[in-house]
Legacy VTK file of the C-alpha trace (Angstrom):
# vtk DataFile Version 3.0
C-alpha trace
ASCII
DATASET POLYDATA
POINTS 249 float
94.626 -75.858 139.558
98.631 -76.145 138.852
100.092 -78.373 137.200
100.658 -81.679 138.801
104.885 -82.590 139.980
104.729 -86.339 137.841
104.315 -86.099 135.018
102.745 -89.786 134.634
99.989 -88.724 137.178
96.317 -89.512 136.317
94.373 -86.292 135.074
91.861 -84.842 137.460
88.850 -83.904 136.575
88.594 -79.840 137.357
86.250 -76.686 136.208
87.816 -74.799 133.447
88.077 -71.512 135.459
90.302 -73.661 138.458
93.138 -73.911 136.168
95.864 -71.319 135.896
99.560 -72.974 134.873
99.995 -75.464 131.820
103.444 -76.472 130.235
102.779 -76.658 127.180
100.111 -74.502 126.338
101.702 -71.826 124.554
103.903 -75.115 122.556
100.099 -75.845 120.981
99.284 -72.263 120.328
102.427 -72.149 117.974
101.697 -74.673 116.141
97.688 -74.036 115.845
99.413 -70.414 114.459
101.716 -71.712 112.377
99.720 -73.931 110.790
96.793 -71.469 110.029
99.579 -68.889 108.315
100.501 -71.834 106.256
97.418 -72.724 105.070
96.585 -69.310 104.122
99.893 -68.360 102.516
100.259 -72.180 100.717
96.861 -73.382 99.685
93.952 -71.327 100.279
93.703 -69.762 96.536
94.085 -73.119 94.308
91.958 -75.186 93.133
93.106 -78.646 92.269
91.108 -81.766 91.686
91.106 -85.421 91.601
90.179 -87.506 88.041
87.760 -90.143 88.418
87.098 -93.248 86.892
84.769 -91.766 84.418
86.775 -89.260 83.266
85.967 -86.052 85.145
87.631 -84.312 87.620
86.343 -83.153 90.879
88.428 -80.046 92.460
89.267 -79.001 95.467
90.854 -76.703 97.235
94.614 -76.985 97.919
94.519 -75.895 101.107
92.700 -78.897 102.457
95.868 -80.998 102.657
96.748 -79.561 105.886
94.259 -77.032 106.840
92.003 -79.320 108.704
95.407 -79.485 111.192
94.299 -76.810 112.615
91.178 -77.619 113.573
92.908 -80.521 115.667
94.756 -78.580 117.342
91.959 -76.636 118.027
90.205 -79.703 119.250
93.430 -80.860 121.334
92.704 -76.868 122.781
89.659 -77.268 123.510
89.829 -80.997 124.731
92.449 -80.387 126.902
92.374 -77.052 127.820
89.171 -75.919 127.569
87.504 -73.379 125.856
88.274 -70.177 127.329
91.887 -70.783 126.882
90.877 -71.890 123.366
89.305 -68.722 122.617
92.398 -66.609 123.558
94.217 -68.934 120.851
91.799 -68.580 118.064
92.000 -64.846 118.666
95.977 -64.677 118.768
95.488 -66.877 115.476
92.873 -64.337 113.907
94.989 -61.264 115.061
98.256 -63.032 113.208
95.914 -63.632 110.022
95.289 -59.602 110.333
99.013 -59.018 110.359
100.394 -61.105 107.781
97.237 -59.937 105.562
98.484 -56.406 106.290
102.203 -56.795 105.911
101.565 -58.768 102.870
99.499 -55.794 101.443
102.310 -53.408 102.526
105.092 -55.742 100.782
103.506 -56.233 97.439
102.642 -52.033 97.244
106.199 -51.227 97.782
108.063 -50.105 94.318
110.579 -52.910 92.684
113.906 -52.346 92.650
114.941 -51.320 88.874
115.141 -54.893 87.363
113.706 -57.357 89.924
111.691 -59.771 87.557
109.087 -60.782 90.266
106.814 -58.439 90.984
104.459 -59.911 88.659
104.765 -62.887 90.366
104.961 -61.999 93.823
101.868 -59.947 93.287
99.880 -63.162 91.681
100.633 -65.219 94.967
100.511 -63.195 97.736
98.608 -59.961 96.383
95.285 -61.241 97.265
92.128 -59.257 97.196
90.823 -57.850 99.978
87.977 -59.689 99.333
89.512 -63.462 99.681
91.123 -61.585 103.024
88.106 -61.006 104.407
86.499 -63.912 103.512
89.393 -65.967 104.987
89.209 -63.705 108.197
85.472 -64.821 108.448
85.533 -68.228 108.013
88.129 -68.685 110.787
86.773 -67.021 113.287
83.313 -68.538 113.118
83.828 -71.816 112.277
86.820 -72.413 114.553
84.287 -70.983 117.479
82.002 -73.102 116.240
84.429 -75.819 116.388
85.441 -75.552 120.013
82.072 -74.431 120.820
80.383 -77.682 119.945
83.460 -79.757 121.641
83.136 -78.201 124.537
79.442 -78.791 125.068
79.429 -82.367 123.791
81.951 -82.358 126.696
79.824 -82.129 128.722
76.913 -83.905 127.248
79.068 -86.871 126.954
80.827 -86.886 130.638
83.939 -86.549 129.049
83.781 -90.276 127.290
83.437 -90.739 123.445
86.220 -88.552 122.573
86.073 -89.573 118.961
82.103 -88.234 118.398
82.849 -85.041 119.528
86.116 -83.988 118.036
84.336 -85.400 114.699
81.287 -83.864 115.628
82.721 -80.273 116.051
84.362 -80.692 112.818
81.177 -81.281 111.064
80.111 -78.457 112.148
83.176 -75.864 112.547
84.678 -76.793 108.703
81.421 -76.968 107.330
80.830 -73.511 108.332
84.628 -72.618 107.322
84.030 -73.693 104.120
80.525 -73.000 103.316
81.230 -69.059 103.987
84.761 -68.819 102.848
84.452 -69.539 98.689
81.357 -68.055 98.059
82.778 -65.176 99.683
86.423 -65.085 98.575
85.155 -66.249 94.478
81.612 -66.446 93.466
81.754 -64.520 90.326
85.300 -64.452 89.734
86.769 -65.411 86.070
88.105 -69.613 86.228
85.544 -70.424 89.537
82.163 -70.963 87.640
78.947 -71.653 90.042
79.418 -75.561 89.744
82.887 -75.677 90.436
82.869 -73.250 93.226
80.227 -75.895 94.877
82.005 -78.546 94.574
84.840 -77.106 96.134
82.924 -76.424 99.266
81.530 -80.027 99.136
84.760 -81.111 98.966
86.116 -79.063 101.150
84.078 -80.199 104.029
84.117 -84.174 103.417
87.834 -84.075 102.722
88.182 -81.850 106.003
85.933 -84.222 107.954
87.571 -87.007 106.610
90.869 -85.605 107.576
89.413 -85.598 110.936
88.875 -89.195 111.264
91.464 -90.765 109.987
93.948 -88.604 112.492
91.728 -89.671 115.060
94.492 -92.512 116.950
96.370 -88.909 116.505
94.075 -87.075 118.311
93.809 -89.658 121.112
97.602 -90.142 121.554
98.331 -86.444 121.571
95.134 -85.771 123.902
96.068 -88.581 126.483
99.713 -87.488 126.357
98.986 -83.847 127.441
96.459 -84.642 129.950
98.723 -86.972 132.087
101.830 -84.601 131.634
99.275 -81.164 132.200
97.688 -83.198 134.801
94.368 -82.026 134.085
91.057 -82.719 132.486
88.960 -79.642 131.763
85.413 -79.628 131.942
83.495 -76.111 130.860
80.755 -76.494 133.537
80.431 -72.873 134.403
82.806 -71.230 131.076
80.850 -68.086 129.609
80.846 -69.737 125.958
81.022 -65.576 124.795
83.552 -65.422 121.963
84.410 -61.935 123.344
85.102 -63.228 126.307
88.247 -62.011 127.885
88.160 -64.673 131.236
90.867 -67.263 130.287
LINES 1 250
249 0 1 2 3 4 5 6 7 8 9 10 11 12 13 14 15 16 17 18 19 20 21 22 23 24 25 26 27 28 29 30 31 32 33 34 35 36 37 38 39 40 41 42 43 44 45 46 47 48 49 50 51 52 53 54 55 56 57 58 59 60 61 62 63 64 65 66 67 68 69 70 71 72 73 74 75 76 77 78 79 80 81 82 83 84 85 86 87 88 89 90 91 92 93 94 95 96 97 98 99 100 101 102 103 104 105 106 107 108 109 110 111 112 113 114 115 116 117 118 119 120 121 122 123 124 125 126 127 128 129 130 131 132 133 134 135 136 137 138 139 140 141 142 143 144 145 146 147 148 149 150 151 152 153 154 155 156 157 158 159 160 161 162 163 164 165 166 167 168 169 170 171 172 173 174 175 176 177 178 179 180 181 182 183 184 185 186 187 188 189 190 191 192 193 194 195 196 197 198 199 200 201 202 203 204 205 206 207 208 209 210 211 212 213 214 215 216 217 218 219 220 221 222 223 224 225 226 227 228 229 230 231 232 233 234 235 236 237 238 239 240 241 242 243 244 245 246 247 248
């Protein structure tokens, strides 16, 4: 289905594989990119934490300040869009992690100039292991399928109403996967991430996330309702092949 000619026209409810032209599509893959090299550039190697009231601290990782913007998006994607066309996003956003991994690699091997005073410290931000690559690489990819995966069907489920329970609902699922597999496989056993802290990292990690995810939900609505009057559209996945390697968009 095209897009409608007024822009103030009431979304119609449509299979996923009837749509073909969207205007602003490729305006929310940009962003869902964007965001996801940010996050990984910014915040995804340090730990922070919060003191409470009894003295302690409880850390976290960096990252989650903005992070879990992605995984709107990727609900607004999915929502939207559906989840085909949210698959060919969250592959464009995995090959772009591949890329700046590689150039970053590339950038950090390359010989100083004779008395440039930053290699050191170009190599402590963005030289990261392979490993935390990797790692990073993995928990995208499955829990942002996961993520759209679990909108999609609760889509369904739901007849489209409840919007709130399932963009919530895939985040439950989608970041707690995200985080569960990306710092025990990026630091367990690494020097300054002992056992304890590393777990509450990924506790954190996933209640900040989800928490994230709720209070942006009059976000989520706004943004959601906005694109499906001006799209014209409201995609339902009744007959999507949910196959991540799916190439059908």
């Amino acid at each position: 289905m095209t897009e409608t000619s007024a822009p103030s026209a009431a979304p119609t409810h449509v299979n996923a594989s009837a749509v073909r032209h969207f205007r602003y599509y490729d305006l929310v893959m940009a962003a869902f990119v964007a965001i996801l090299l940010l996050s990984n550039i910014i915040g995804a190697s340090k730990p922070s934490y919060i003191a409470l009231p009894n003295g302690t601290q409880w850390a976290f990782g960096a990252g989650v300040l903005f992070f879990p913007i992605s995984y709107i998006i990727g609900d607004v994607l999915t929502e939207v869009y559906g989840y085909a066309r949210a698959r060919r996003v969250i592959w464009t956003g995995f090959a772009a992690l591949a890329f700046m991994a590689f150039m970053a690699w590339v950038v950090v091997s390359l010989p100083p100039a004779e008395g440039w005073p930053g290699q050191a410290s170009y190599e402590f931000v963005f030289g990261n292991s392979w490993r935390i690559v990797l790692a990073s690489m993995t928990a995208f990819w499955v829990g942002e399928f996961a993520n759209s995966y679990v909108l999609a069907r609760m889509k369904l489920w739901t007849s489209g109403r409840h919007l709130w329970m399932r963009t919530i609902g895939s985040t439950v699922v989608g970041q707690g996967l995200d985080s569960l597999i990306f710092y025990p496989l990026a630091f367990y056993g690494l020097a300054g991430w002992p056992p304890e802290q590393l777990y509450q990292v990924v506790l954190s990690q996933w209640l900040i996330k989800t928490a994230w995810e709720a209070a942006l939900t009059p976000v989520t609505y706004a943004v959601v309702g906005a694109l499906k009057r001006r799209e014209g559209v409201d995609v339902f996945d009744e007959d999507t092949d949910f196959n991540p390697f799916g190439a059908k968009a």
